[in-house]
Structures are given as structure tokens and as C-alpha cells.
N, C-alpha and C positions, 0 to 999 in steps of 0.2 A: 227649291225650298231651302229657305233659312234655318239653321241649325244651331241649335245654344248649346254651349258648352256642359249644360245639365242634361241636357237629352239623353247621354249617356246612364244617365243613374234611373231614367226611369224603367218601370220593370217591362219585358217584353211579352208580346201577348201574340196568339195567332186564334185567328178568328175567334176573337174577344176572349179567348181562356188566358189567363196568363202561364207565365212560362218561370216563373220566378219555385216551381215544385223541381221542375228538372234543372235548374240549375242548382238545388241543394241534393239534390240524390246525384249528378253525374261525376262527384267526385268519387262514391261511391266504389263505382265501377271501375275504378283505375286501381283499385288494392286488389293485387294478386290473394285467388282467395286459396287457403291451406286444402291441402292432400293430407294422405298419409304415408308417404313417403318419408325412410328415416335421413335421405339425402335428396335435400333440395334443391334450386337455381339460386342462384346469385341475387335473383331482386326480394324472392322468400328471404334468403340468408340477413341481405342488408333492412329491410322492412322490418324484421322482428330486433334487429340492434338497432333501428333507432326508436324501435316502441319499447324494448328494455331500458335504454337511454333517456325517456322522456319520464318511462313510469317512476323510475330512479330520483330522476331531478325533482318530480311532482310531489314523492312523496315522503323527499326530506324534511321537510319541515312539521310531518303530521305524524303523530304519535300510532300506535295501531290500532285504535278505534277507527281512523282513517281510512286506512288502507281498502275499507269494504268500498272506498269513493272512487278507487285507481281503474278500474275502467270505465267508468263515466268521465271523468275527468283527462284520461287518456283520450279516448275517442272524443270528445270534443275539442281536444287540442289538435290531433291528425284531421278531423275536419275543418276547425276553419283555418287549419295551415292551406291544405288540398282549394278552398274556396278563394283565400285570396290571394294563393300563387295562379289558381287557372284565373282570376279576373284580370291579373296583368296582361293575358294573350289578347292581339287581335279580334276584334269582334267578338267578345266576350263580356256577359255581364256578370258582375260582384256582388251578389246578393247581402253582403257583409258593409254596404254601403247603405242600405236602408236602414234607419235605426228602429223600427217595426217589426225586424229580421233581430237585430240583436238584443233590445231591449227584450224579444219570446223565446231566446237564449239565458238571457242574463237573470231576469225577474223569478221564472222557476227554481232558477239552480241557488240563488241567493237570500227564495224564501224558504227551499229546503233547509240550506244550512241553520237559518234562522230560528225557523222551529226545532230540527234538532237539538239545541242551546237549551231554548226553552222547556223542550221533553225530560230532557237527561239532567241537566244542571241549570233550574231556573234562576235561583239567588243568584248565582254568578254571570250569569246571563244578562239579569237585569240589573247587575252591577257593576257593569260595564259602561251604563249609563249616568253613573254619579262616582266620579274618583271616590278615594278615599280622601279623608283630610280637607273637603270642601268647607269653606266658612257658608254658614248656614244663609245669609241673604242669598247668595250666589246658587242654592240648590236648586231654587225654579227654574233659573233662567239657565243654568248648565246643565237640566234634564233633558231642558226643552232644546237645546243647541244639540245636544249630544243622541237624541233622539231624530230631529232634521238629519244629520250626518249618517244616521244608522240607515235611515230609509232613499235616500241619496244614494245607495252605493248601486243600483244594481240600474238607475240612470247615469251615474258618473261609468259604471263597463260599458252601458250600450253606445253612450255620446262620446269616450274615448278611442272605440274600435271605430265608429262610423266618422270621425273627425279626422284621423290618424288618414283611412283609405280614400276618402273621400278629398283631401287635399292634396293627397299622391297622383290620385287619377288627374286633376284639374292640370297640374303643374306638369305633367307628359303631356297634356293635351293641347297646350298653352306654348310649351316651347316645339311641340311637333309643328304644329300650326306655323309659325315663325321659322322652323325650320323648312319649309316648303313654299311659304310666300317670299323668301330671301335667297329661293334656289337657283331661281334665275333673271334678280337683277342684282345680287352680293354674294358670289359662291364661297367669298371667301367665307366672310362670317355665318355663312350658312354652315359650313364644314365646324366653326365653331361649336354653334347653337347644335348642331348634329353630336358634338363630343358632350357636351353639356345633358345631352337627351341619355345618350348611353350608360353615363355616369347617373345623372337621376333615375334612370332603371334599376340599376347596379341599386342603386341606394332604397327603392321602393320594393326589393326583393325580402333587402335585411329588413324592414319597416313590416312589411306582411307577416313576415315570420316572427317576428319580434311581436308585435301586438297581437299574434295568436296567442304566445307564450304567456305574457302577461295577463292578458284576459284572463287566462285558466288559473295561472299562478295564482292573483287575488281571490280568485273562487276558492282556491284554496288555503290561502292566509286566511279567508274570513268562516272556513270551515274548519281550523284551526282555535280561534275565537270561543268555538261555540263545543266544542270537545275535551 
């Protein structure tokens, strides 16, 4: 049986149920969960410094009407960290590669922020939509651009997370391939294509973690926005 290079992205199913529910809950399971104990292990110890670390970074930029958003916005950052580090293993599927998956991410969180704005601070809210200083012909046509761009963002998170992993997986799949059809009639440049694979790991590690980061980050610049 012939195999496409996309078969990988599609979702996996056993006996027609799909399987795309356990692979968002099985990261889950891997967070050591708290005791009460006043001395902990070592993965407790390190788990809460880098959820200190993250909550830190996230909620620099927000004033403290914000802060009531630091764990939602935490735990959605520890999650699709945990989804698109386990999607790089072996025979593993990355649910953060469908944009159906991220857009039912994105679209909730960024029409919270949205209405927030408009609850708390409407004028300024919808004054965001028209500079100041606009020459008057120009006001339709830059309500209407400025309004496109508003409603745009929460398809520009789902089509940047799903672009980002989805070219990462192709390009390991691409030179693996190459690297096993060259293994034994050019072992040299096989041993190349093989350092080349290593290295685009290496580099699809920082990429996973990075486009969590970011994801979450603009969630929060644009709940910043509206506060």
C-alpha cells in the first residue's frame, strides 16, 4: 500500500471512533499531580519553576485586570507545549496540525478577549478601529481594513500554528525518506542526509516550543488591547 506524505496528518481512528480526544487529554497524564507534602521530588520541584517562569513571562506585559487570565493562559501554553513536543515521537500524531484543532483554540479565546474590550471599555474598543487623525475620505475604507484585520486574527493563530508544525513534520519525513532510500547504494551521503535529519530535529524542538509561546503570547497582547 502506497503511502502520502500527508497520511501522517490525518486523524487516527479505531473502529471508526476517532482517536484525535486521547491524543489531546494524553499529555495530561504526564504532569506530576501535587501532594501535600512540604518537600517534594525533583520533577514537582522543577514543573512549578517552569510554571512560575512562564506565568512571569506571560503576564508581563498585562496590567492587573489581567492576571485573573494567568491560568488559562498558562495552561494553554503547558499544553500545546506537551502536544507538540509528544507529536515529534515516533508513531505519534500532533493534533496541533489540524487547523479545526487550533482554530477551536484560537476563536474562543480571542472572542473572549474581544467582548471583554467591548464590556469594560467600549469607545476605546471601538476606537481602535479608526486612528486618530484620519483624513475624513479615508474613514470607510480604514474602518473597513481595520475591521478585516480585527476579525483575521484568531484565523492568522490557527493558520500560523498549523503552518509552522505542519512543514516541520513534511521536511523530517522528506529527508528521513532520503535518508533510507541512500542507505544502501550512497552510505556516504546517507550519513550526511542523516546529520541533516538530526539537526532539523534539533531545530523542530525550538519551533514546537516557540510557536506554543507565541500562540499564547498574542492571546495575550491582544487581551491587553482590550483592558
Amino acid at each position: 500500500m502506497n503511502l502520502s506524505f500527508f497520511d501522517q496528518f490525518a486523524s487516527p481512528s479505531l473502529l471508526g471512533i476517532p482517536l484525535i480526544l486521547i491524543s489531546l487529554t494524553f499529555p495530561a497524564l504526564l504532569l506530576p499531580s501535587p501532594d501535600n507534602r512540604w518537600v517534594s521530588n525533583r520533577l514537582s520541584t522543577l514543573q512549578l519553576w517552569f510554571i512560575n517562569l512562564v506565568t512571569k513571562q506571560l503576564m508581563m506585559p498585562l496590567d492587573k485586570k489581567g492576571h485573573k487570565w494567568a491560568l488559562m493562559l498558562t495552561s494553554l501554553l503547558i499544553f500545546l507545549l506537551l502536544v507538540n513536543l509528544l507529536g515529534l515521537l515516533p508513531y505519534t500524531f500532533t493534533p496541533t496540525t489540524q487547523l479545526s484543532t487550533n482554530l477551536a483554540l484560537a476563536f474562543p479565546l480571542w472572542l473572549a478577549t474581544l467582548l471583554t474590550g467591548l464590556r469594560n471599555q467600549p469607545s476605546i474598543s471601538l476606537g481602535h478601529l479608526l486612528p486618530e487623525g484620519t483624513p475624513t475620505p479615508l474613514i470607510p475604507a480604514l474602518i473597513m481594513i481595520e475591521t478585516i484585520s480585527l476579525l483575521i486574527r484568531p484565523l492568522a493563530l490557527g493558520v500560523r500554528l498549523t503552518a509552522n508544525l505542519t512543514a516541520g513534520h513534511l521536511l523530517i519525513q522528506l529527508i528521513s525518506t532520503a535518508t533510507m532510500a541512500l542507505s544502501s547504494t550512497m552510505p556516504v551521503v546517507s550519513l550526511l542526509t542523516l546529520l541533516v535529519l538530526l539537526l532539523l530535529t534539533i531545530l523542530e524542538v525550538a519551533v514546537a516550543m516557540i510557536q506554543a509561546y507565541v500562540f499564547v503570547l498574542l492571546l495575550s497582547l491582544y487581551l491587553q488591547e482590550n483592558i
